[in-house]
N, C-alpha and C positions, 0 to 999 in steps of 0.2 A: 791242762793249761787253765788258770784261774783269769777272767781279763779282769781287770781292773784301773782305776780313776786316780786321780790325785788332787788334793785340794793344798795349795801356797804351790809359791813358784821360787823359793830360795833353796841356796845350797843343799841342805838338809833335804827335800824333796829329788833333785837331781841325784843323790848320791844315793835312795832308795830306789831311784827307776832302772838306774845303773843296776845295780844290786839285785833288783828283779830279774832284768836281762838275762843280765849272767847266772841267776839261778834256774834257767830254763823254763820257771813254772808258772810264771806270771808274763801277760800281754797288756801291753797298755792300748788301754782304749782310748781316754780322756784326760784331759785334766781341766782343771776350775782354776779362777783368779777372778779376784774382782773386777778387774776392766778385762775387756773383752781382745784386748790390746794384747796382754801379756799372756793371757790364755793361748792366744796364737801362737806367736810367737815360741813360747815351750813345747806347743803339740808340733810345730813345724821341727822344733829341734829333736825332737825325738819320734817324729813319725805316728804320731797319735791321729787315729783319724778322726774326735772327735776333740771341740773346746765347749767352753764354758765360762757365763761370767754371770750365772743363773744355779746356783745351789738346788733347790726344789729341782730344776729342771733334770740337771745330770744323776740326781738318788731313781726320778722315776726311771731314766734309761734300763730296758730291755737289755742291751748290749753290757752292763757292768756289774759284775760280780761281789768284789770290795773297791771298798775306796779306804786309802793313804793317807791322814792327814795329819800337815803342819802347819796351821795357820796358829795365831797368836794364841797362847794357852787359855784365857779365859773364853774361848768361844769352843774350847776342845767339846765341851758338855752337847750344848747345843747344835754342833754341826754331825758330832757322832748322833745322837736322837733321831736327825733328820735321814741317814741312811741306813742305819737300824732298823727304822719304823717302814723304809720300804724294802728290806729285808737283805738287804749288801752288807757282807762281813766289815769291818771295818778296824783295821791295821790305824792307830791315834797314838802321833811321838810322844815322846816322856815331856814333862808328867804330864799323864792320861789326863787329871783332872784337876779340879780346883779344892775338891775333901771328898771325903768318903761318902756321905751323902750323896754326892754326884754319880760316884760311881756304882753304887747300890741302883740305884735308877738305873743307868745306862748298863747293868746285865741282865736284870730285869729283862728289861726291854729285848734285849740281843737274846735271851732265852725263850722271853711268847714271840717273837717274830722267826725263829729257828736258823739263828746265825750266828758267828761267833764276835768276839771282841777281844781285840790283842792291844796292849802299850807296848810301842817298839822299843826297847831296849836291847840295844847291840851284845853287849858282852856278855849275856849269860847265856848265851845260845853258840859262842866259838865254843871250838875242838878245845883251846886249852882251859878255859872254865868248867869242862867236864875234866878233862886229866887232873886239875887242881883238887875238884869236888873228889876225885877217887883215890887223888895221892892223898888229902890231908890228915889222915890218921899218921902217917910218918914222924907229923909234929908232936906226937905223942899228944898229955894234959895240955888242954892252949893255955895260957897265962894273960894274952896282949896281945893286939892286933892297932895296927896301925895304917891307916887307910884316905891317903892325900889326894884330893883333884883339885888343885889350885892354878887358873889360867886364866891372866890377866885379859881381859874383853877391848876388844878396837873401841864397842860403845860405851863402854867407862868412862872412853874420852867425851864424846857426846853430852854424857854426866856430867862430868865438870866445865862443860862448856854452860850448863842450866837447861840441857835438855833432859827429856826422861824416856829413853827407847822403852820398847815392851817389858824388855829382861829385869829392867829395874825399877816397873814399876807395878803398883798393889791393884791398878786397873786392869792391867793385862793379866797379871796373876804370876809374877814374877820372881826372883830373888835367886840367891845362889844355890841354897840346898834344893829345890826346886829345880833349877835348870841343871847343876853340876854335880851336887850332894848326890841326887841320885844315882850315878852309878858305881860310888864306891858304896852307897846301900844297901843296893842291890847283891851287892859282890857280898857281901855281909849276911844278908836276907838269902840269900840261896845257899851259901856256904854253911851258915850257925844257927839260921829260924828266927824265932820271933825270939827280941828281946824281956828280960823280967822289967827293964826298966830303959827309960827316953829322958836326957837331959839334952837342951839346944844353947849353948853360948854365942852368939848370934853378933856381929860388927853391924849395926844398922846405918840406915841411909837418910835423908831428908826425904823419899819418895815413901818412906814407912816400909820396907824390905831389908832384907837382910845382902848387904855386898859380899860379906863373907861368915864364916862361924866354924865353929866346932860343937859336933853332936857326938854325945856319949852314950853307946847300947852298952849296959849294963845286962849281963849272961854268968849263969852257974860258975863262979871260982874263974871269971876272965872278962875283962873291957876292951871296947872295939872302942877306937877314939876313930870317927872321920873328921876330915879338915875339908873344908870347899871353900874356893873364891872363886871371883870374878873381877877383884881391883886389886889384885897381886899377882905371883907367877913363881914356883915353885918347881924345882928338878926332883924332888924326894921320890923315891920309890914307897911302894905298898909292899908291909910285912907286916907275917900272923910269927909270932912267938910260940912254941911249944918247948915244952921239957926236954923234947930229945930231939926238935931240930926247927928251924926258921925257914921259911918260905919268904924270898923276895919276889914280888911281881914287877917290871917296869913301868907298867901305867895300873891303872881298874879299868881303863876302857882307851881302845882295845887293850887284852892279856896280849902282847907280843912275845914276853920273855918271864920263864917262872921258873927261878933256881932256888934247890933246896940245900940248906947247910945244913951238917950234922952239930948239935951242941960241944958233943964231947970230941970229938975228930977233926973238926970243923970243914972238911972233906966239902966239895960242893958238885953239886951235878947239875944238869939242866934238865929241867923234864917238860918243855914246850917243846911243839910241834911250830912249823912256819905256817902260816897261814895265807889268809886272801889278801889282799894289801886290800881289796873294797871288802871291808868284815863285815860290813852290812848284810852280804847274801846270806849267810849263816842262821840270821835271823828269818826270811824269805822265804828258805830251805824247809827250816821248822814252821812256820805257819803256811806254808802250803800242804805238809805233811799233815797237820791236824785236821786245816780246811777238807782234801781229799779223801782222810780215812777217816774223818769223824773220831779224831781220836780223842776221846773225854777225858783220859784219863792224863795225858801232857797237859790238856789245856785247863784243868783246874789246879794243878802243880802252877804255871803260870799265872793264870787267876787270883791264887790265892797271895801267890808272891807281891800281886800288884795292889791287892789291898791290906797288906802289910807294911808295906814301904809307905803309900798316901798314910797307912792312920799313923806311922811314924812323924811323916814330914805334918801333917795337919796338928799332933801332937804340941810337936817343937815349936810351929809356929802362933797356936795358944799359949804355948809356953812367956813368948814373946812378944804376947797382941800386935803380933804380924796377920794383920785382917787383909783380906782378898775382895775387891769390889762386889765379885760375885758371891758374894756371900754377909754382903751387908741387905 
């Protein structure tokens, strides 16, 4: 049993504690918030018998192992540093960081301190993102791939009211291929590898981010087109094209549903399994399994996926002198 901490108290953090739970391999110990107020409050909800409204404080704890966190992405860099450097594995939502830069320090770090570091990313770690990765020779030569996460944001409204929540904005370290992009890249980065080439067509904002775009990985004899928003809203399924058959997925994140048609028959099957309605633990499952068996060899397959996808997104967004505060 791993204990571990948490830092932010929104959705996204409730639904990994859940997740932990139910993976049996994780105890919570703590959690952090800025006020001392809402720390409470969350540890009361979930039985944590430690709070926090003291960063330094909670990394030195005896009692935690890793810490979780979701706090606003430009402070991802610096708050991982501080629990690295006192030697707690640290579990840091997407996107991990703000460029690769960052993140070249922050393994560094997690390597002379002897701990690991993981970017939560949900769906490359379910059951059917493996069955996908083992069926897709089925499509025979890929030709296209076609890869939506388009999902209109409550704080767009906000936006257009002349506010600038985090998501949208270049101080927080924000935008959509950043927040959304990512996991039909992933889905792409784990499925096909590094691209030969990165173009980013980018819908920009007044806040200098991108609200939505289209990024194009250019690959041996076939193109991955992703689409990401956050100020529209889209039903489209994900499909990869091959010569001798088509893979639809229902979402990139979660894979719920992955039915393969035959080209020439047009015959169709399902080849997903059902899975956890909280898919989160799936990921939990896998980084407990590393943490415990020191398995190096998972965790630089992971590793390296993650600094694949940032020098993608860091790419696109020079492409677009989409600048990030932290990095002026």
């Amino acid at each position: 049993m791993i204990n571990f901490a948490t830092v932010g108290t929104g959705w996204i953090t409730e639904s990994f504690i859940q997740a932990a739970s139910l993976s049996k391999q994780f105890q919570l110990m703590g959690v952090y918030s800025r006020t001392e107020e809402n720390a409470k409050k969350l540890a009361d909800q979930y039985k944590a018998p430690y709070f926090y409204s003291d960063l330094a404080e909670m990394a030195k704890s005896k009692e935690i192992q890793a810490v979780y966190i979701a706090s606003p992405n430009s402070v991802h860099f610096e708050q991982t540093l501080t629990f690295l450097k006192n030697k707690k594995h640290v579990i840091c939502e997407k996107p991990i960081f703000s460029n690769t830069a960052e993140l070249a320090e922050a393994y560094r770090t997690a390597e002379e301190n002897g701990v690991y570091l993981f970017e939560a990313i949900r769906n490359i770690h379910t059951p059917n993102f493996k069955i996908l990765k083992e069926k897709l020779p089925l499509a025979g030569k890929l030709r296209s791939t076609m890869l939506p996460y388009i999902q209109y944001s409550s704080r767009y409204d906000l936006f257009l009211q002349g506010e600038e929540p985090n998501i949208f904005s270049a101080q927080y370290s924000g935008g959509a291929l950043v927040d959304l992009g990512v996991y039909p890249l992933y889905l792409a980065v784990g499925l096909f590898g590094d691209p030969n080439k990165v173009t980013y067509h980018p819908v920009m904002l007044r806040s200098g981010v991108d609200g939505s775009g289209t990024l194009v990985l250019e690959y041996n004899e076939f193109v991955c087109t992703i689409l990401c928003s956050k100020i529209s809203h889209s039903v489209l399924p994900c499909e990869i094209h091959g010569e001798a058959g088509t893979f639809v997925l229902e979402d990139a994140a979660p894979i719920s549903e992955i039915k393969y048609i035959d080209s020439h028959t047009k015959a169709s099957q399902i080849l997903s399994v059902e899975q956890e309605e909280q898919n989160m633990v799936y990921e939990c499952l896998n980084i407990a399994q590393i943490i415990e068996t020191k398995n190096d060899e998972e965790y630089n397959r992971l590793k390296k996926w993650s600094e694949i996808v940032l020098r993608i997104t860091e790419e696109a967004r020079k492409q677009n002198k989409i600048i990030f505060a932290a990095e002026k």
